[in-house]
The first five atom37 places (N, CA, C, CB, O) and aatype in JSON, in Angstrom:
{
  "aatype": [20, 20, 20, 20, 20, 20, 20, 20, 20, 20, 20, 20, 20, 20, 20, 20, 20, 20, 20, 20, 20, 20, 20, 20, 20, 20, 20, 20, 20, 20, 20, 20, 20, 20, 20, 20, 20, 20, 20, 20, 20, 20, 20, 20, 20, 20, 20, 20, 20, 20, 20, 20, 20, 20, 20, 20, 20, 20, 20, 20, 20, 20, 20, 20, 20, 20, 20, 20, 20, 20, 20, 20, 20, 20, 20, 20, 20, 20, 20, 20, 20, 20, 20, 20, 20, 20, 20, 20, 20, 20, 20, 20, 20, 20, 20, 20, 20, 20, 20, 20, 20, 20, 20, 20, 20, 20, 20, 20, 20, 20, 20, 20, 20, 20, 20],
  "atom_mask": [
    [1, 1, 1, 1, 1],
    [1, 1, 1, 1, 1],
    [1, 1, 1, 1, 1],
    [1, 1, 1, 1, 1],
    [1, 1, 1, 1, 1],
    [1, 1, 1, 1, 1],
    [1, 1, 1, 1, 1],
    [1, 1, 1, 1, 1],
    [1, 1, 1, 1, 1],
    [1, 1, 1, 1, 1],
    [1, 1, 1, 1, 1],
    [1, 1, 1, 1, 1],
    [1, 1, 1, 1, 1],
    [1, 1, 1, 1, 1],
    [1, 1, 1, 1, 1],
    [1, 1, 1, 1, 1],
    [1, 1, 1, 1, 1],
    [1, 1, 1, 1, 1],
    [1, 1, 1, 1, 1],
    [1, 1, 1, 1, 1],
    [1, 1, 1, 1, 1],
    [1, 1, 1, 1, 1],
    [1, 1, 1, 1, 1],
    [1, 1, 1, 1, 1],
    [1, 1, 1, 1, 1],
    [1, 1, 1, 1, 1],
    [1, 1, 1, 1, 1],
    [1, 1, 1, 1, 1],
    [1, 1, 1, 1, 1],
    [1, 1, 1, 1, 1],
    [1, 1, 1, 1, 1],
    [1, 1, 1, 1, 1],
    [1, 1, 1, 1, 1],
    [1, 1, 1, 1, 1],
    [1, 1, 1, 1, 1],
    [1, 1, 1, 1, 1],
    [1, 1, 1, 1, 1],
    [1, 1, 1, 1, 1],
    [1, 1, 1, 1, 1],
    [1, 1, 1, 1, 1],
    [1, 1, 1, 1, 1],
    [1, 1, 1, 1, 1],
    [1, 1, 1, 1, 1],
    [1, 1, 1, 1, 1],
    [1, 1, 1, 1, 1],
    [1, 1, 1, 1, 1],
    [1, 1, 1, 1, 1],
    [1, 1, 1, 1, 1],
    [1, 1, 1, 1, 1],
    [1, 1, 1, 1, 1],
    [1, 1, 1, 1, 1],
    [1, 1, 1, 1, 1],
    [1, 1, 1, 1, 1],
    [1, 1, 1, 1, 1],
    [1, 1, 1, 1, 1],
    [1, 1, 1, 1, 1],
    [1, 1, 1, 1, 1],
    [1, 1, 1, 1, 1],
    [1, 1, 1, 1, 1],
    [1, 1, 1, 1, 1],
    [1, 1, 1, 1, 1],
    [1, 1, 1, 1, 1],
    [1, 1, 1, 1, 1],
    [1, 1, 1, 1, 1],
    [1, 1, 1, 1, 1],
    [1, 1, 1, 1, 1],
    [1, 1, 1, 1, 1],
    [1, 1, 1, 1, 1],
    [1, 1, 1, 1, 1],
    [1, 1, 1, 1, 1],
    [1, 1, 1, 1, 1],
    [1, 1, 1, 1, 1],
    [1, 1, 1, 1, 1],
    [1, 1, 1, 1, 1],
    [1, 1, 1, 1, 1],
    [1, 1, 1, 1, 1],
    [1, 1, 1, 1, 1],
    [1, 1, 1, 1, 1],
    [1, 1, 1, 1, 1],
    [1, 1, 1, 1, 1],
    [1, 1, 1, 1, 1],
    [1, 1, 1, 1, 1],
    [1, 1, 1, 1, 1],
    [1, 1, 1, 1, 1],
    [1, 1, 1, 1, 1],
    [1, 1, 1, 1, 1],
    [1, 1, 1, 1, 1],
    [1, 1, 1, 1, 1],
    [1, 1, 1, 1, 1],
    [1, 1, 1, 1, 1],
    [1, 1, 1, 1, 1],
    [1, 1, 1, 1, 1],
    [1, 1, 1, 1, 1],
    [1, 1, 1, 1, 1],
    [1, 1, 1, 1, 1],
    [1, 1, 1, 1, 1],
    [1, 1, 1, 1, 1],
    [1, 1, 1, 1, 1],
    [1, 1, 1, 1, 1],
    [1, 1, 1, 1, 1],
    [1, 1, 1, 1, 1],
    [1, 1, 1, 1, 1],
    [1, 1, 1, 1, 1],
    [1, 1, 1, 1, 1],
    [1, 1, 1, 1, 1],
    [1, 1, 1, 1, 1],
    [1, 1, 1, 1, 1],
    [1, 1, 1, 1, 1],
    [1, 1, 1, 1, 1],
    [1, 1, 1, 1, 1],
    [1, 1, 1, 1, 1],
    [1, 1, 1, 1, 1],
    [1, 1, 1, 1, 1],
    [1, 1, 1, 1, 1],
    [1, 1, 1, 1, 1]
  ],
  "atom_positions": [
    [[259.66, 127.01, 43.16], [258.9, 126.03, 43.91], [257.41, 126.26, 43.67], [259.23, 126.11, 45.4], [256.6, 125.32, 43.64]],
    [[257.16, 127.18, 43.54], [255.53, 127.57, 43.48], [254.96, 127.18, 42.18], [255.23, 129.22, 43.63], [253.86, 126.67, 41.99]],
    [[256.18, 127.58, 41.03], [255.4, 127.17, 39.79], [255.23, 125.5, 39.8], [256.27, 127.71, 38.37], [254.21, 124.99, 39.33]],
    [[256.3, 124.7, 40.36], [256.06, 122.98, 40.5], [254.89, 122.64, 41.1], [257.14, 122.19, 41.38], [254.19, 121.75, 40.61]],
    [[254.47, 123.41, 42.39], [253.76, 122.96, 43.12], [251.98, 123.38, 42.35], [254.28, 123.55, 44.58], [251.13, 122.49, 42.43]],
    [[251.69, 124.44, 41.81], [251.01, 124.57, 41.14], [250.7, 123.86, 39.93], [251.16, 125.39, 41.11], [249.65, 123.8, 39.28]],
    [[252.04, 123.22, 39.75], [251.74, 122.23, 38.25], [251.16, 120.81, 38.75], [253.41, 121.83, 37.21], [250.52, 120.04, 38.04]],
    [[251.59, 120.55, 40.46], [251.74, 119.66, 40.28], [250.12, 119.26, 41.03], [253.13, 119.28, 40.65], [249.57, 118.17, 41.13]],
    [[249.73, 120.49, 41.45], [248.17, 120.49, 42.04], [247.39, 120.77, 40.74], [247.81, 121.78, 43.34], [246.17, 120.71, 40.9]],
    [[247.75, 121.03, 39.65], [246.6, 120.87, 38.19], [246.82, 119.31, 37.96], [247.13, 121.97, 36.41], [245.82, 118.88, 37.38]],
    [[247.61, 118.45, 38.16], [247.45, 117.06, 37.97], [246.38, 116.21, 37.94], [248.0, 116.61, 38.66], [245.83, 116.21, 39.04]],
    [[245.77, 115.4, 37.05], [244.47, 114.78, 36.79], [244.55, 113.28, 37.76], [244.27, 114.53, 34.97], [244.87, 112.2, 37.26]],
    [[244.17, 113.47, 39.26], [244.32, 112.47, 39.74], [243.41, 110.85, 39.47], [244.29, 113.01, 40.83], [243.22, 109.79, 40.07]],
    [[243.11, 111.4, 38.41], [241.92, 110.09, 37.84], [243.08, 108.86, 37.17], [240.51, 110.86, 36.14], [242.95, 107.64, 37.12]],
    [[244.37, 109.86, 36.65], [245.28, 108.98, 35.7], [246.33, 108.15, 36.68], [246.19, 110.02, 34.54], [246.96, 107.21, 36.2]],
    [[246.54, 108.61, 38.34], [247.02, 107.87, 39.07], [246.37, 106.86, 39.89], [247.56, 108.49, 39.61], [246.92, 106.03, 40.63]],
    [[244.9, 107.08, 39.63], [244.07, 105.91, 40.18], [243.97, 104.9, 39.42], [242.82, 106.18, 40.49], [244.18, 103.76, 39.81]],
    [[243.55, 105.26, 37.97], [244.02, 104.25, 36.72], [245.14, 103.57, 36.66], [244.14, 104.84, 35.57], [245.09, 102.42, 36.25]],
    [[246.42, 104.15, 37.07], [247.88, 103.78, 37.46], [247.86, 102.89, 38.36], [248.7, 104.81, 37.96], [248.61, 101.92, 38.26]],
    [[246.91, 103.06, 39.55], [247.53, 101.8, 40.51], [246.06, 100.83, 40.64], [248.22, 102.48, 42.42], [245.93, 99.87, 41.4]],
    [[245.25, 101.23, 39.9], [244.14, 99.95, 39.52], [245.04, 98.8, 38.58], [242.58, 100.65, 38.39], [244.81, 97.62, 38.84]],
    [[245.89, 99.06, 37.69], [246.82, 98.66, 36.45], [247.91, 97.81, 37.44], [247.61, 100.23, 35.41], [248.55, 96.81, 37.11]],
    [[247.94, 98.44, 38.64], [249.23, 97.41, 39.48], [250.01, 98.47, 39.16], [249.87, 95.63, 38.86], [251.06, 97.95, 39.55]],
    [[250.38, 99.65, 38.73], [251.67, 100.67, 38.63], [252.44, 100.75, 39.82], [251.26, 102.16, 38.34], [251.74, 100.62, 40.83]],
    [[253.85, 100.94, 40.09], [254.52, 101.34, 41.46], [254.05, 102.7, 41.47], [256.24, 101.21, 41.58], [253.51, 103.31, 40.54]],
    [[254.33, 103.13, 42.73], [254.91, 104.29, 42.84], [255.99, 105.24, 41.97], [255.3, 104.08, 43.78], [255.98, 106.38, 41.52]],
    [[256.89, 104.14, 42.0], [258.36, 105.04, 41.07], [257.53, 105.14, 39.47], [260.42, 103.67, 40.87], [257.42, 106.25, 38.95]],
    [[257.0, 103.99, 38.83], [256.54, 104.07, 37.58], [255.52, 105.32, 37.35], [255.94, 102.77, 37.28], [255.71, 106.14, 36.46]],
    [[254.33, 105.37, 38.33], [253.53, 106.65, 38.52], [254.46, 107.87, 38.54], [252.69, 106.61, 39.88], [253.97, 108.82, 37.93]],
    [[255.88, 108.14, 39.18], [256.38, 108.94, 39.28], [257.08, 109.26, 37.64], [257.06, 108.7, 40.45], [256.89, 110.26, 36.94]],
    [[257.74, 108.29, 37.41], [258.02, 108.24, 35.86], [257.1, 109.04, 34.59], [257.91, 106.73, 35.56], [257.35, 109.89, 33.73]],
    [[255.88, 108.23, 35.01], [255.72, 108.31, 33.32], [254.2, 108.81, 33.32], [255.96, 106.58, 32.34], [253.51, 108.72, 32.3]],
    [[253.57, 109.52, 34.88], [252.94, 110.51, 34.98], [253.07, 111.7, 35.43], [252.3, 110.26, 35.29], [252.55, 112.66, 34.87]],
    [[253.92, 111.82, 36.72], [254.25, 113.22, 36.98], [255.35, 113.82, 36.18], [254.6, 113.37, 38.34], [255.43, 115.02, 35.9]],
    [[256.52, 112.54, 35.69], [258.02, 114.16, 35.34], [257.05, 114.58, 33.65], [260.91, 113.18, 34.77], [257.26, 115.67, 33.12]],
    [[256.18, 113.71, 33.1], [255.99, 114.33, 31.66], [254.85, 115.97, 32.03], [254.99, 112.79, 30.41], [254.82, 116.98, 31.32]],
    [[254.03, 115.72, 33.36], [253.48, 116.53, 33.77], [254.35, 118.22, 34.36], [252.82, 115.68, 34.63], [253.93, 119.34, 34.66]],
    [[255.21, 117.79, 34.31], [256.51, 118.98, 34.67], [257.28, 118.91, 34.1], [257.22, 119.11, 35.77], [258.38, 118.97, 34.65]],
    [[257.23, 118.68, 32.33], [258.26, 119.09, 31.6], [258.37, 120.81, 31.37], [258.12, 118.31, 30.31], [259.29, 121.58, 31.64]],
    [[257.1, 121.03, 30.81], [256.97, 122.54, 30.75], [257.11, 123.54, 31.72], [255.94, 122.8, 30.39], [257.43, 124.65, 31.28]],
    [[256.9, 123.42, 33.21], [257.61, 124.11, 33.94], [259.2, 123.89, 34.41], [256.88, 124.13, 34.85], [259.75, 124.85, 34.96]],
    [[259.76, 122.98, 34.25], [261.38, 122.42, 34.46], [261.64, 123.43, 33.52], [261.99, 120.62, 34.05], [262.14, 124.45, 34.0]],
    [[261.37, 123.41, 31.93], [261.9, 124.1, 30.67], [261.53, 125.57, 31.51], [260.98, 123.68, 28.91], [262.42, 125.86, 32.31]],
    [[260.72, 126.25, 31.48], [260.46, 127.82, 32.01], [261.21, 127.93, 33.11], [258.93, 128.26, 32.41], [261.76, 129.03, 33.23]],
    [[261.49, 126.83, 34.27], [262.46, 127.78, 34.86], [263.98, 127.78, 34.66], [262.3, 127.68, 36.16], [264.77, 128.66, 35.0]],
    [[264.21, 126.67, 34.05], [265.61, 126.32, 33.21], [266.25, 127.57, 32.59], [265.32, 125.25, 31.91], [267.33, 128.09, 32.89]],
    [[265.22, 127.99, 31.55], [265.33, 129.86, 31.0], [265.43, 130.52, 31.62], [264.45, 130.65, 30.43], [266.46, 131.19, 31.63]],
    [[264.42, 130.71, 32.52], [264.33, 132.14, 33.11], [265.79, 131.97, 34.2], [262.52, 132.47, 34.07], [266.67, 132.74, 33.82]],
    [[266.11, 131.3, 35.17], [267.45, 130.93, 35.82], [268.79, 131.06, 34.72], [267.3, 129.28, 36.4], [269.96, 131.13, 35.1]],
    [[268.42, 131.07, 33.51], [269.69, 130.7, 32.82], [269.71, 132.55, 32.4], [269.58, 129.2, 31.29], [270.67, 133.26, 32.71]],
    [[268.92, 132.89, 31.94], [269.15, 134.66, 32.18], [269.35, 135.02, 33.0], [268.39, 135.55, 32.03], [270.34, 135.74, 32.83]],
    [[268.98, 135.04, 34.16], [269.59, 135.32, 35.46], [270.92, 135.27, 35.05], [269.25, 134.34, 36.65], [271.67, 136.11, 34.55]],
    [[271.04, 134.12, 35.38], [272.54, 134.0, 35.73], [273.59, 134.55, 34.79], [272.88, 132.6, 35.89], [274.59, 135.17, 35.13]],
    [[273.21, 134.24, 33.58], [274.05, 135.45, 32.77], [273.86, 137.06, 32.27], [274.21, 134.93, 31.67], [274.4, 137.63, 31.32]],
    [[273.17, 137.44, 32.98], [273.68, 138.72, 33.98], [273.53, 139.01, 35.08], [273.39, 139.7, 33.77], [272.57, 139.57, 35.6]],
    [[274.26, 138.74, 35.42], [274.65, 139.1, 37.13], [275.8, 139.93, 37.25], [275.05, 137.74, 38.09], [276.49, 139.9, 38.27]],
    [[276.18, 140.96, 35.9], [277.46, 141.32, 36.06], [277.53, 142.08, 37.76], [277.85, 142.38, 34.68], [278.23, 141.76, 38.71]],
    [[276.39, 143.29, 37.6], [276.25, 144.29, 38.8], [276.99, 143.93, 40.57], [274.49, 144.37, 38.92], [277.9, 144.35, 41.29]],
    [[275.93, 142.93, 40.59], [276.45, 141.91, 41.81], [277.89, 141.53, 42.13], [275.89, 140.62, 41.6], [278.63, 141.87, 43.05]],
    [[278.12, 140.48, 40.81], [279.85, 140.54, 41.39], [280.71, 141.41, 41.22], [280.67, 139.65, 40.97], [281.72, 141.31, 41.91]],
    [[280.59, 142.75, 40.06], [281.53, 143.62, 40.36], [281.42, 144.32, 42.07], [281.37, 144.7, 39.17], [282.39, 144.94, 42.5]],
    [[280.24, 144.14, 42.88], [279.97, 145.07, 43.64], [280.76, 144.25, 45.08], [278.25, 145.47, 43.6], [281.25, 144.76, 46.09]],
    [[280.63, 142.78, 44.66], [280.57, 142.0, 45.5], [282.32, 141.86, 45.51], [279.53, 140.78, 45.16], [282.95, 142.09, 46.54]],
    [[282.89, 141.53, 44.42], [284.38, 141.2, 44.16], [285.18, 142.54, 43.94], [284.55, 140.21, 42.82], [286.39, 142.43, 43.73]],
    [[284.52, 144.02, 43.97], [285.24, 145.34, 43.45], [285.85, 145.09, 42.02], [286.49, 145.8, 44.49], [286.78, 145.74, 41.53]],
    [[285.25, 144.17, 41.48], [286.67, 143.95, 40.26], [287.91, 143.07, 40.41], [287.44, 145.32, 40.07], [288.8, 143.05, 39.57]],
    [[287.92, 142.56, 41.18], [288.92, 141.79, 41.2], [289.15, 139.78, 41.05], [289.28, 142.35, 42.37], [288.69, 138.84, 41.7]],
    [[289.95, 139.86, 40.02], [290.54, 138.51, 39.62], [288.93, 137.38, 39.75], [292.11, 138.03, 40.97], [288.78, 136.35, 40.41]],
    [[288.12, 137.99, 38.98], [286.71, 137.29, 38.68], [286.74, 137.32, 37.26], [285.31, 138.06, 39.29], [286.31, 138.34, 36.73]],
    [[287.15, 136.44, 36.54], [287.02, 136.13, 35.05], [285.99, 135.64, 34.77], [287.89, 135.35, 34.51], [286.22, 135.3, 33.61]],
    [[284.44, 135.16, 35.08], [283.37, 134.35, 35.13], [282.32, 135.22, 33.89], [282.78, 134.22, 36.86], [281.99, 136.4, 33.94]],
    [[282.06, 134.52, 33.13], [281.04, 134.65, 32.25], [280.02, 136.29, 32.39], [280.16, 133.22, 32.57], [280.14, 137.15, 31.51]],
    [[279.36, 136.44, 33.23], [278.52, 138.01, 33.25], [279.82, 139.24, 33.3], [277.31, 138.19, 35.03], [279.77, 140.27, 32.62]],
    [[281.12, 138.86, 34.35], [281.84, 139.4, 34.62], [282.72, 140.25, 33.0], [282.42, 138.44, 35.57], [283.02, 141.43, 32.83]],
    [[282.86, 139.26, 32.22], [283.73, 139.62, 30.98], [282.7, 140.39, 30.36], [284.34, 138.36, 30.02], [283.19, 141.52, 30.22]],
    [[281.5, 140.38, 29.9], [280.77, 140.45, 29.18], [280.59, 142.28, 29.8], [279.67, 139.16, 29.2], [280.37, 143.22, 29.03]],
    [[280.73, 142.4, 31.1], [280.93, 143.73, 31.76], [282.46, 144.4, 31.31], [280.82, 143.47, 33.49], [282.81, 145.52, 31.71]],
    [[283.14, 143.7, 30.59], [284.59, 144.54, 30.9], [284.39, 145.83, 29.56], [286.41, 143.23, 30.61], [285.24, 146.71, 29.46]],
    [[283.35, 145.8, 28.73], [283.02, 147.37, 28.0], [282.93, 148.21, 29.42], [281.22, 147.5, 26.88], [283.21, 149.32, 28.98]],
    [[282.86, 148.27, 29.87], [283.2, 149.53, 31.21], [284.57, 149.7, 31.01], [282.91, 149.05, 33.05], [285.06, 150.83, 30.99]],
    [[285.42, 148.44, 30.83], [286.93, 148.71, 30.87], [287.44, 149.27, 30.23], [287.62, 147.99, 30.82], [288.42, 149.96, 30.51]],
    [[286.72, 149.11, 28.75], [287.26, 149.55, 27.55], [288.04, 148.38, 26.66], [288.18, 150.69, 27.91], [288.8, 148.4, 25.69]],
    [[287.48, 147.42, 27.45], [288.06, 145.83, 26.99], [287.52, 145.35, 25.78], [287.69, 144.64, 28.03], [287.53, 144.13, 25.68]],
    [[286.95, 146.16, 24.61], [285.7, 145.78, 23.83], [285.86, 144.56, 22.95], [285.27, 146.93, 22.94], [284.88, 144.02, 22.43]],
    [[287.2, 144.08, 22.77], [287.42, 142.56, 22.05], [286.95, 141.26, 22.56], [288.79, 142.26, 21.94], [286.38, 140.29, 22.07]],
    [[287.54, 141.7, 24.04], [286.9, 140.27, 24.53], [285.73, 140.46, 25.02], [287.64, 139.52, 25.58], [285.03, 139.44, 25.06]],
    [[285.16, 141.67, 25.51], [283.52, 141.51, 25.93], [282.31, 141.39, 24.8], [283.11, 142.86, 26.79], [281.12, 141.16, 25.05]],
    [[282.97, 141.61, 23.35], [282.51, 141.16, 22.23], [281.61, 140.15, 22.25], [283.4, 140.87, 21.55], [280.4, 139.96, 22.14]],
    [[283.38, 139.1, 22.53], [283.54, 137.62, 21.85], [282.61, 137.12, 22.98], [285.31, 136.79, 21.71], [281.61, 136.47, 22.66]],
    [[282.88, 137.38, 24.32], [281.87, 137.01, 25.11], [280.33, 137.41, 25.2], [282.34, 137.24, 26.07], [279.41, 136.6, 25.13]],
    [[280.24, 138.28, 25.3], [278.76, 138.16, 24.94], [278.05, 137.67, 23.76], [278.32, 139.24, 25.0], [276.88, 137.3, 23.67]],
    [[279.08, 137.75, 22.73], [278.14, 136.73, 21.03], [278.25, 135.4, 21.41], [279.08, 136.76, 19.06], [277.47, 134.77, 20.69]],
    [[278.95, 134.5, 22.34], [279.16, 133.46, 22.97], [278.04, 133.15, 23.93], [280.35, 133.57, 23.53], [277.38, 132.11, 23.84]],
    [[277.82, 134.22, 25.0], [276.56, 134.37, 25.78], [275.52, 134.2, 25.15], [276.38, 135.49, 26.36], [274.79, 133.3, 25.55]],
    [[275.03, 135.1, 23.79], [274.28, 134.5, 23.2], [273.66, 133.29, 22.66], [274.41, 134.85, 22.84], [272.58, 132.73, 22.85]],
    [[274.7, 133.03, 21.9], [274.55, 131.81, 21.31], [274.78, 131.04, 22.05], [275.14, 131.54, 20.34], [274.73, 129.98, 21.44]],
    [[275.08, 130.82, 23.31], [274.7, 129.24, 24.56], [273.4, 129.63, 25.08], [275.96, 128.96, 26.27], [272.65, 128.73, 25.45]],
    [[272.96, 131.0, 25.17], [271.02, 131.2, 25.77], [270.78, 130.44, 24.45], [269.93, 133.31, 25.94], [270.29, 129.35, 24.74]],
    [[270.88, 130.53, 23.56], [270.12, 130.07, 22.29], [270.08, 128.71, 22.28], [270.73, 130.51, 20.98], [268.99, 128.21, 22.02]],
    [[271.01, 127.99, 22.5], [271.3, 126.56, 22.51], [270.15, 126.04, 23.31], [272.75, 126.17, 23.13], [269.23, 125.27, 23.05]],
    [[270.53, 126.76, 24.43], [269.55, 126.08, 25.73], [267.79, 126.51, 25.73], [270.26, 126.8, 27.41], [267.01, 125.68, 26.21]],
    [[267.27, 127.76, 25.19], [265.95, 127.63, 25.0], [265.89, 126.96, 23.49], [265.19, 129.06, 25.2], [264.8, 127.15, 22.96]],
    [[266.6, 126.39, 22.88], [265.82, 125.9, 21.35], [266.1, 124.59, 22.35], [266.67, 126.13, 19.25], [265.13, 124.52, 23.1]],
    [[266.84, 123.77, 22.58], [266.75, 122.47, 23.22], [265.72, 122.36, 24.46], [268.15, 122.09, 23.68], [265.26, 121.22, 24.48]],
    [[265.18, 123.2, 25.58], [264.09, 123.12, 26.35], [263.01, 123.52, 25.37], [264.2, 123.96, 27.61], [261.9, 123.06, 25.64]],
    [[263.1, 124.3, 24.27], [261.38, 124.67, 23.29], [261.05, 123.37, 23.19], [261.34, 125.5, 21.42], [260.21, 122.8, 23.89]],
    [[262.18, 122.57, 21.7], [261.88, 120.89, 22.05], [261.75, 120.15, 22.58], [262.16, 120.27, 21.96], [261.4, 119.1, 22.04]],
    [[261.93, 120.22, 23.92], [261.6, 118.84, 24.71], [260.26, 119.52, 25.43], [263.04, 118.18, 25.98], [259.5, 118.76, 26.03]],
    [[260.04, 120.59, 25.38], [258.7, 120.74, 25.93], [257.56, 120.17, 24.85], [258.47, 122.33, 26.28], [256.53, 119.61, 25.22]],
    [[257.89, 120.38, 23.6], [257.5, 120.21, 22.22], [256.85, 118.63, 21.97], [258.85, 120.5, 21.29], [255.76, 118.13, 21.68]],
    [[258.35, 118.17, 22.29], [258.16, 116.32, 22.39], [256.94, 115.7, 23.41], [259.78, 115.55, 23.15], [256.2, 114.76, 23.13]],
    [[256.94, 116.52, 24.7], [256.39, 116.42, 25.54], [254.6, 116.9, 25.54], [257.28, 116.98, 26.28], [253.76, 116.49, 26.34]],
    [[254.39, 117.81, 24.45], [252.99, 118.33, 24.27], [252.69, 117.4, 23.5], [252.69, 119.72, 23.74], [251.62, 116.86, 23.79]],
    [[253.35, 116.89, 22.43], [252.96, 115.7, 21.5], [252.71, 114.52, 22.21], [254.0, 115.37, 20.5], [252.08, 113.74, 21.49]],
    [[252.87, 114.2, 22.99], [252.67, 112.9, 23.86], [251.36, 112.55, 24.17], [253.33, 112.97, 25.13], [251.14, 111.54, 24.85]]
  ]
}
């Protein structure tokens, strides 16, 4: 919340006065001056939440003892088990979906600086 609200207090309020001198709505001002103004923080916390969340093994082993939790951080923990095939396959999987998701938020922040 803090990083939005900070983005959204650097906003150049000269371009929403221009906006509704032009006749702009509201929703259109909302459109096509503020969300391009919070692309780059949406993308940073998109990442940083998406690491989070794929590791969190600690938590739910502590939270579930181990039990009947098959969920993404969880497998990627079963090298404790001695499970090393599938915590492999899962974590080179883990990888390569973080990867997916910061090269697709790099670009649209990308698209969005070009504007």
């Amino acid at each position: 919340v803090l990083i939005f609200m900070t983005s959204l207090q650097s906003e150049d309020e000269s371009q929403k006065e221009a906006a509704m001198l032009d006749g702009a709505t509201a929703w259109s001002q909302f459109i096509n001056l503020t969300v391009p103004h919070l692309a780059r923080p949406i993308a940073i916390v998109v990442m940083i939440q998406s690491i989070f969340h794929l590791s969190l093994y600690a938590e739910i082993e502590i939270v579930s003892r181990g039990n009947g939790n098959k969920n993404l951080p969880y497998l990627i923990g079963e090298f404790t088990s001695n499970n090393i095939g599938a915590a492999s396959a899962t974590g080179i999987f883990a990888v390569i979906l973080a990867n997916i998701v910061a090269i697709f938020l790099l670009r649209m922040v990308g698209k969005s600086l070009m504007d």
